[in-house]
N, C-alpha and C positions, 0 to 999 in steps of 0.2 A: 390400192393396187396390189397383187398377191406377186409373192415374190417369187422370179421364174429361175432366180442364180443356183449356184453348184452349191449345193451342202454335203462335206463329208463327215460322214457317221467315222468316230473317235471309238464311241464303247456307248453303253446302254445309254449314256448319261450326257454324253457332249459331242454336238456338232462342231464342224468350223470351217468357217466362210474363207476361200485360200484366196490369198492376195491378186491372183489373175482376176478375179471378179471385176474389179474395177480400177481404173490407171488411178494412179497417186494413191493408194491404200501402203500404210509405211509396215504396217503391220497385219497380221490376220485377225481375223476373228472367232470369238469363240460363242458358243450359244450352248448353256445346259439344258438339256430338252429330251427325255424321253421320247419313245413313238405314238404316245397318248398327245404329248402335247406341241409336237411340229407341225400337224396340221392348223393347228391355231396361230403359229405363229406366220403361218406361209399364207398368210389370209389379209395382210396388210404389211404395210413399208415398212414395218419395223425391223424385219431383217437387213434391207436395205439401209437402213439409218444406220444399222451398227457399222456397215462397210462404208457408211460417208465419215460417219466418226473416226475410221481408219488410216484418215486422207490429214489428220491437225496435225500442225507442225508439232514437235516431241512428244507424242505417243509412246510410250514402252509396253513392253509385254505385248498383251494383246487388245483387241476392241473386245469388249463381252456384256455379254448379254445373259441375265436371269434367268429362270423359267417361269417367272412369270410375265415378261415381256410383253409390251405394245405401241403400238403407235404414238409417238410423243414430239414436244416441241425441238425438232433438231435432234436430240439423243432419243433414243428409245426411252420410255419408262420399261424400268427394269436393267438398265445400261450403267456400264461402270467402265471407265477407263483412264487413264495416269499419266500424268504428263512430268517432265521431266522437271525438278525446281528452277533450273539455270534457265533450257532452251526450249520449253515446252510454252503453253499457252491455257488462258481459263477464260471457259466458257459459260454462260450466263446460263445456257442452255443445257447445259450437262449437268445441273443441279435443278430447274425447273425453277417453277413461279411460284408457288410453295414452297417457300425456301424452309425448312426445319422440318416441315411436315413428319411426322413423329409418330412413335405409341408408346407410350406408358401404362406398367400393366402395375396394378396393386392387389396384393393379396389381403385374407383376411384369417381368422380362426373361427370363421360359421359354414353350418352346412348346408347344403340344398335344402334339407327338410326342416331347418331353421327358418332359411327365406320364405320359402314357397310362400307361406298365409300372408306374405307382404309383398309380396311381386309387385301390384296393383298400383300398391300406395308407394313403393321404392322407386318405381317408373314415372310414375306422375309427381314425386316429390325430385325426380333431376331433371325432368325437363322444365319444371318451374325454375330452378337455382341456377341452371345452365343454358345462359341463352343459345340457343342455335338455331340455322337457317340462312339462306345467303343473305348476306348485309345486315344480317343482327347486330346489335348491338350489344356492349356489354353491362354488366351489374354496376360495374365501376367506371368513373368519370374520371379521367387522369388529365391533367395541365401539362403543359407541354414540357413544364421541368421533369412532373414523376416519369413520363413517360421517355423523357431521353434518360435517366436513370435504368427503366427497364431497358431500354436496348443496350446499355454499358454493360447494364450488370449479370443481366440474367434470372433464372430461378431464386437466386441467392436476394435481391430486391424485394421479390414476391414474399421469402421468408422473412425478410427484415422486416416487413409489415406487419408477420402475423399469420402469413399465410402458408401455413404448414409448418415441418417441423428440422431442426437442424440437418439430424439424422438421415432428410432426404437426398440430398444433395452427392450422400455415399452412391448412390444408385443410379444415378445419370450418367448419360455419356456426354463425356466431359466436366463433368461434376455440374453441368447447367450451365454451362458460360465457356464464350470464345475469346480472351483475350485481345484477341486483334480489332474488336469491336473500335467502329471510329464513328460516332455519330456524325461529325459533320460531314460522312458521304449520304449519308441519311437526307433526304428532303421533306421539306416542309412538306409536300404532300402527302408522304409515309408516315413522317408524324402524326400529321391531321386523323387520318385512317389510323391508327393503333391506335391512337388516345382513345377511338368510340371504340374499339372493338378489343382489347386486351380482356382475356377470360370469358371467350367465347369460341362455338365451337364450331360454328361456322356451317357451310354445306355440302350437298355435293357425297361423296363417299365417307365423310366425317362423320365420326358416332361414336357413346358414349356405352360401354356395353357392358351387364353382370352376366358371371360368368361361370362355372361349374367345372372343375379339372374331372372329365374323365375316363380317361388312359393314360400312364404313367409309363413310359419304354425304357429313360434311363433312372433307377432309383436313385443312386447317388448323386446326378446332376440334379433329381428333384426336390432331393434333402437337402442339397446345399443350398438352393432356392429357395426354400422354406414352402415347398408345393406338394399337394399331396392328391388323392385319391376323394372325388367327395366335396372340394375347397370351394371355397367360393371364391372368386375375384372379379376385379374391376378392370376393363383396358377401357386407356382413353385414345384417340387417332383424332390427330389436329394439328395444326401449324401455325405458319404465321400470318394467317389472315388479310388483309388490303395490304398491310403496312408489308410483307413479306412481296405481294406480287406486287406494289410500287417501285419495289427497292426494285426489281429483276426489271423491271419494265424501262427506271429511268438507266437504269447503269447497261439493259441490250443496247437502246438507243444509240447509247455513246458508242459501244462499241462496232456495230454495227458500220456506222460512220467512220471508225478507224480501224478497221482490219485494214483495208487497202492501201492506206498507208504503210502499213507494216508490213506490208506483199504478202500477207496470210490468205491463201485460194482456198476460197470456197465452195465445195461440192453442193451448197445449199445454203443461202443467206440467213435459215433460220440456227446454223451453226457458230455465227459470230462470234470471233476472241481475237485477243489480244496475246502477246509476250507477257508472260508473268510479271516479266519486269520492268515492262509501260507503264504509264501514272494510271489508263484504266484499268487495267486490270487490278491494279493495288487498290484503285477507289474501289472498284465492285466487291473485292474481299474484304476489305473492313466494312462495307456495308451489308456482305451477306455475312458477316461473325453476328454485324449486328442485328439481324431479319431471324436469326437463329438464337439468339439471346431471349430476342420475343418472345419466340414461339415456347422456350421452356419454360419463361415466363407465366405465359397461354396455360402451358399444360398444368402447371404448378398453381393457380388459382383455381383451374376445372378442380383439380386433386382437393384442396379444401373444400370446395364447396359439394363434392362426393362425398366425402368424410360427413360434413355437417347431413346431407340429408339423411345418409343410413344413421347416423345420431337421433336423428328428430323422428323417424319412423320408425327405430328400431329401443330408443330410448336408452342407449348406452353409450358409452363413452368412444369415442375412435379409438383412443389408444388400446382400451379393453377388448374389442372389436379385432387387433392386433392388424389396422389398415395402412402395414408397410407398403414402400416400393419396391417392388421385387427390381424391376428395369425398367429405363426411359432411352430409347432409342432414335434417332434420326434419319429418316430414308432421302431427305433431300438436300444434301449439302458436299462442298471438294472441302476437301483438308490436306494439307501439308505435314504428309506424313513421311516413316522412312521403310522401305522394304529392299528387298535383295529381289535386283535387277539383274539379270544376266550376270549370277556368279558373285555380286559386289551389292555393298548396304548405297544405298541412294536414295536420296531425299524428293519424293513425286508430292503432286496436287494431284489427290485419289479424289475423282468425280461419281460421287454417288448419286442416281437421279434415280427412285424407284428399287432403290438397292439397300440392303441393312447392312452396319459393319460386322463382320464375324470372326474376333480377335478369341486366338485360343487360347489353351491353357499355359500358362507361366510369363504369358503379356502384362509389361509393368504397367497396360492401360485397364489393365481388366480392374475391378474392385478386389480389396486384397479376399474379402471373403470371398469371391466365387473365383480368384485364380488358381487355381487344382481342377476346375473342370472345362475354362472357358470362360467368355460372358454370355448373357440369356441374347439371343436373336428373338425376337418378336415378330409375328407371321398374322397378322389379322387376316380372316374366309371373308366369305360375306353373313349375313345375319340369320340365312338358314342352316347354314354348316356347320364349321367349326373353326376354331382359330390355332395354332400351336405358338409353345416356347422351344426353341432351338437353341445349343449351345453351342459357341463358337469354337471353330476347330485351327490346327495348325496346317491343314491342309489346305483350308481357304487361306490363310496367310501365306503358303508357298505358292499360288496358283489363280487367287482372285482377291489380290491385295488387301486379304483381310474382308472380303463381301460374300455375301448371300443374299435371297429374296426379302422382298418387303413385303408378300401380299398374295390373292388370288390370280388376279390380274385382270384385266376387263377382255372378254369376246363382242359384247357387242356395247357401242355409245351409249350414251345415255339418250340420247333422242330413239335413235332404233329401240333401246327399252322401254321408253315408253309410252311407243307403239304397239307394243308387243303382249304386255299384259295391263290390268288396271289395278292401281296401288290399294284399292279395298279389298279385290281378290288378293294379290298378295298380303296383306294385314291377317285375314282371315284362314290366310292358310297356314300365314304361321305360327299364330296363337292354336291352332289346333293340334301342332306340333308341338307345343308348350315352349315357344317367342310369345314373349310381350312386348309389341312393338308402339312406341311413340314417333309419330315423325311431323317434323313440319307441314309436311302436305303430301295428301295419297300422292302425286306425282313423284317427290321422293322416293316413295316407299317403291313406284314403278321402275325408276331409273334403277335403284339399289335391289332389285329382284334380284334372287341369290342365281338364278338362270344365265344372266348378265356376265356372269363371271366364269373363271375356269373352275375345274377341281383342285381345292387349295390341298388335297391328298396329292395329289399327282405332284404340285409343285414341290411339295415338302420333302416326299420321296425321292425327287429327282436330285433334292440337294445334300440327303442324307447320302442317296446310293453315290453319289459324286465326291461327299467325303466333305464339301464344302459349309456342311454344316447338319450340327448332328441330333437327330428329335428325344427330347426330353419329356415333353407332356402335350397333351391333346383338351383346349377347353372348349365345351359347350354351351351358344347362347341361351339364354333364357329368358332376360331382358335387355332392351335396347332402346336408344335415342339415337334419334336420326334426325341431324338438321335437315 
């Protein structure tokens, strides 16, 4: 349904939805959106979602919305908003089913015209290592002890295996693990489903991608990244798989069933929460710390097993290869964070759903090596574009509680794509662009048509010109997996 409400134009860069839009809105709304990209957003509810999000009890600041925004379960994807720690509420929906869904980007010290004569064989050696596709399963077989270990532990589990190296753990956010993690909010079901499915990469928009830096805007922030002109890197995009949408699914239920209790009105029953400090909402947060443990887990076995195949194909050593993490990022999770609310430090549950954190420079959260410029924001295109790294600014932290975009953003479903074109024409088009695409099935490759999406230049822009986050480098596909 296309959105017929009042949007007042801010400046180049931000709309916002004024509170008369709709009764019970505690707060306004805010939407960063160029004039390239408000017709797209005016083309489905998702403006509309940000003004029902508007409507939760302890809302601060504002409701807001990405520029990459779209239609999503209750909150927009691309939607971000804060809720108070005392009098506010968490919602299942404000982080999505994909709970951690993430990208980790790894650099190396090879160049394009290093790769190139191995494209072929680099392509076809990770999609054999990495299973993906929906309901794949994984390389590894976990018992239901290791596996409540991963949800405890995190990335850090993965490495105590073997699976990677100390050193990475400097470069995630959150160093790979949420503390609050409580398996026993965790169910047998979720169990069940992550035992098959840990280190894999699942479907859908998920991909495994080599990658080429080339355009470089901030030098400094590139050096400090260890990113250059020429580079080759790896991004990975995944999450947590069944075990992540069981969690979200068994813990809406509940809540869903007690909003009314708690006299929480709902503009839309796909927005259900609780008071933060209800026994559900507490169960739903240690179980999304723990849905979010997975998933770095997820990413942290793709990562070794990316290393091992440019090993086996390229015949050198990873470490040699110099196949660091540059960033491991989260687009789908709330966290209990502290910002300056109206004048004063307050402690909110920041609802990320579709949204990357973009913490600036001299944040004791940032890595101590990149805090002088920020931390990297990660920005995956679609597969014929491009993707960028952004660095986080102190102006997203005055103004969008430490966020920026995660993404291109979809224009159209995935069923209307693929309608629209057929995934061997797409294949063929873009290996003649010089993509090398693997996918689990030409349908795939239909759905994930780079056409599908918006211009991830537009979105990038709109976050650099907005201040909310600031462009660093520009990478270019060349290979790709696609579940």
């Amino acid at each position: 349904m296309p959105f017929e409400g009042e949007l007042v134009r801010v400046d180049p860069w931000r709309v916002d939805i004024p509170m008369t839009h709709l009764e019970g809105m505690r707060v306004p709304g805010r939407v960063f959106a160029s004039d390239d990209l408000l017709p797209h957003m005016r083309s489905d509810n998702a403006l509309q979602q940000v003004a029902n999000v508007a409507t939760l009890p302890g809302i601060v600041g504002r409701s807001m919305a990405m520029p990459d925004i779209h239609w999503g379960y209750g909150f927009p994807i691309g939607g971000v908003a804060a809720f108070d720690a005392d009098e506010g509420v968490l919602s299942p929906g404000g982080v999505g089913f994909d709970i951690n869904c993430g990208v980790r980007l790894i650099k190396t010290n090879l160049t394009i015209e290093e790769l190139a004569p191995h494209m072929r064989a680099l392509v076809d050696k990770l999609f054999d290592m990495v299973p993906s596709g929906v309901g794949e399963e994984a390389r590894i077989r976990l018992g239901r002890h290791d596996v409540t270990d991963v949800f405890a532990q995190g990335a850090g589990w993965a490495i105590g295996q073997g699976y990677g190296w100390e050193r990475d753990l400097q470069h995630m956010e959150h160093r790979g693990h949420m503390s609050d993690a409580d398996t026993g909010e965790v169910s047998a079901r979720a169990i069940t489903r992550g035992a098959r499915q840990v280190g894999s990469l699942g479907g859908g928009n998920h991909f495994l991608e080599i990658q080429v830096v080339d355009e470089v805007f901030d030098a400094e922030a590139a050096r400090v990244y260890g990113l250059k002109a020429g580079q080759v890197c790896i991004m990975i995009h995944t999450g947590s798989r069944g075990a992540g949408h069981q969690i979200c699914t068994d813990h809406l239920e509940q809540m869903e069933a007690a909003a009314d209790r708690y006299k929480v009105r709902l503009v839309d029953r796909q927005l259900a929460a609780t008071p933060v400090t209800s026994p559900e909402a507490e169960a739903y947060y240690k179980a999304m710390c723990a849905a979010a443990n997975f998933a770095w887990t997820n990413r942290q076995l793709i990562t070794h097993w990316t290393r091992e195949a440019f090993s086996q194909v390229l015949g050198r050593d990873a470490e040699a290869m110099g196949m660091d993490i540059v960033y491991d990022v989260c687009h789908n999770i709330a966290k209990l964070e502290e910002h300056r609310v109206e004048g004063s430090r307050r402690k909110v549950y920041v609802h990320r759903k579709g949204a990357t954190r973009s913490f600036g420079p001299g944040h004791a959260d940032v890595p101590q090596d990149y805090r002088d410029v920020g931390q990297p924001v990660l920005v995956p295109g679609d597969m014929g574009t491009a993707s960028y790294v952004l660095a986080g600014t102190n102006g997203a932290l005055d103004e969008t509680f430490g966020s920026c975009c995660h993404g291109a953003g979809r224009v159209l479903s995935r069923t209307k794509a693929a309608r629209s074109w057929k995934g061997r024409d797409i294949l063929d088009q873009l290996e003649a662009k010089g993509v090398l695409v693997k996918a689990a099935s030409e349908r795939v490759a239909a759905e994930e048509a780079p056409g599908a999406y918006k211009n991830v230049s537009h979105v990038v822009d709109t976050c650099d010109g907005a201040g909310i986050g600031r462009k660093v480098v520009r990478l270019r596909p060349v290979g790709c997996v696609k579940g």
